[in-house]
C-alpha positions, -999 to +999 in steps of 0.1 A: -756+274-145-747+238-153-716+241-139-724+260-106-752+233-105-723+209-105-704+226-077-729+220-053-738+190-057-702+179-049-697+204-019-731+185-004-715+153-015-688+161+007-708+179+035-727+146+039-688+128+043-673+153+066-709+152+084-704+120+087-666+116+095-676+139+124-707+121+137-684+092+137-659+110+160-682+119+184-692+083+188-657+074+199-658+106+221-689+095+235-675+057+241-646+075+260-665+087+281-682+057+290-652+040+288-640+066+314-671+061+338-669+025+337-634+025+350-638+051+377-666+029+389-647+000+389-620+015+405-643+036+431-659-001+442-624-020+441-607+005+465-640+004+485-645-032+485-604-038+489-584-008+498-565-013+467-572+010+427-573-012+397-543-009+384-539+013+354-572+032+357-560+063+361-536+062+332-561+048+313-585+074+321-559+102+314-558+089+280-595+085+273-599+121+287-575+132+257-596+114+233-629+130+245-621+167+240-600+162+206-623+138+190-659+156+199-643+190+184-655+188+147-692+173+157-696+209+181-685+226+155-711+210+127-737+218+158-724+254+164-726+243+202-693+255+206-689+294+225-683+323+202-681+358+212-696+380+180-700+411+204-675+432+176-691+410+145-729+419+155-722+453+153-703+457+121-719+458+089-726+424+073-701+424+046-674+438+068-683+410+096-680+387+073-648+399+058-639+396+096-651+363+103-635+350+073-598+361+080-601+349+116-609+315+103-587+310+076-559+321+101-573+297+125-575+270+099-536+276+090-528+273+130-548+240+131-528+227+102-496+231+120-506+216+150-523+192+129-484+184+115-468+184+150-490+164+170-490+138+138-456+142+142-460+132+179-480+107+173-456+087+155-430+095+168-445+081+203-458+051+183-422+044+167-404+042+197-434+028+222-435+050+246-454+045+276-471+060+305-455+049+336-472+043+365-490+009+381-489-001+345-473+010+315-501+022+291-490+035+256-493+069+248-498+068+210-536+062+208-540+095+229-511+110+211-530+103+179-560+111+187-550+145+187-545+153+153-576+126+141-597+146+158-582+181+146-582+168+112-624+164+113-624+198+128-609+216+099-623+196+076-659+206+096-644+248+093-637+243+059-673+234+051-680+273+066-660+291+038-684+288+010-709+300+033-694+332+043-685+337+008-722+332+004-730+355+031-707+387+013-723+378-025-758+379-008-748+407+019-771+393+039-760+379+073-757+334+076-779+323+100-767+284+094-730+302+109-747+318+140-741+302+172-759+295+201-743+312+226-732+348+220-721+373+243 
């Protein structure tokens, strides 16, 4: 009992740092975007107030876009706002829905690791040699390049939280609510 005690109290130590790590990529999600309104405003009233873009803007922009949907993926996930389709799972008995559930993510999880190694791979790679998105100006692409596997990387981090909890789920054979989503269809 000690020892199981023991166990969970460093799986919620870690929840709380993954929950954490995930909030904290939202933020930067959530500052691209306003990043990303505040230059399309700018721009909107230079070309209206000139005739002329600000220069850059929509590279810029291209890039922050990157950074929103990559780095906002492990905080939907803690929040279970993301769109799952259980239509198969919801009919199945618990224990084999679980089963099923399980195997889709740990297959998922091994896909995310790989991407997780090419786009880090990517990322360097664009860093190393300093390439650049031509256009009015040359913008790097590394910090969008590597924001692709920083924000895959608190996404499987956030799905491997879930594991203990469908292993929960087939001991208790009773079906996780805290795994259900919001939307089903």
């Amino acid at each position: 009992m000690q020892a199981n005690r023991r166990i969970t109290v460093r799986y919620l130590g870690i929840a709380g740092i993954i929950s954490k790590l995930s909030a904290m990529l939202a933020v930067l999600a959530a500052v691209s975007v306003l990043l990303m309104m505040l230059l399309t405003c700018v721009d909107i009233g230079l070309r209206s107030l000139t005739g002329r873009s600000l220069a850059g803007a929509q590279e810029i922009i291209e890039s922050l876009m990157v950074a929103v949907v990559f780095l906002g993926m492990a905080y939907a996930l803690q929040k279970r706002e993301h769109v799952a389709i259980s239509l198969l799972t919801n009919a199945l008995p618990i224990r084999l829905a679980t089963v099923l559930r399980l195997a889709g993510q740990l297959i998922m999880n091994a896909l995310v690791v790989w991407i997780i190694i090419r786009t880090g791979q990517a990322a360097i790679w664009s860093y190393s040699i300093g390439e650049v998105r031509f256009g009015l100006l040359q913008i790097p692409m590394w910090p969008a390049r590597a924001s692709i596997p920083i924000g895959l990387t608190g996404f499987l981090l956030q799905s491997l939280l879930d594991i203990p909890e469908h292993i929960r789920a087939w001991n208790s054979g009773k079906s996780n609510t805290s795994l259900s989503t919001k939307t089903n269809f």
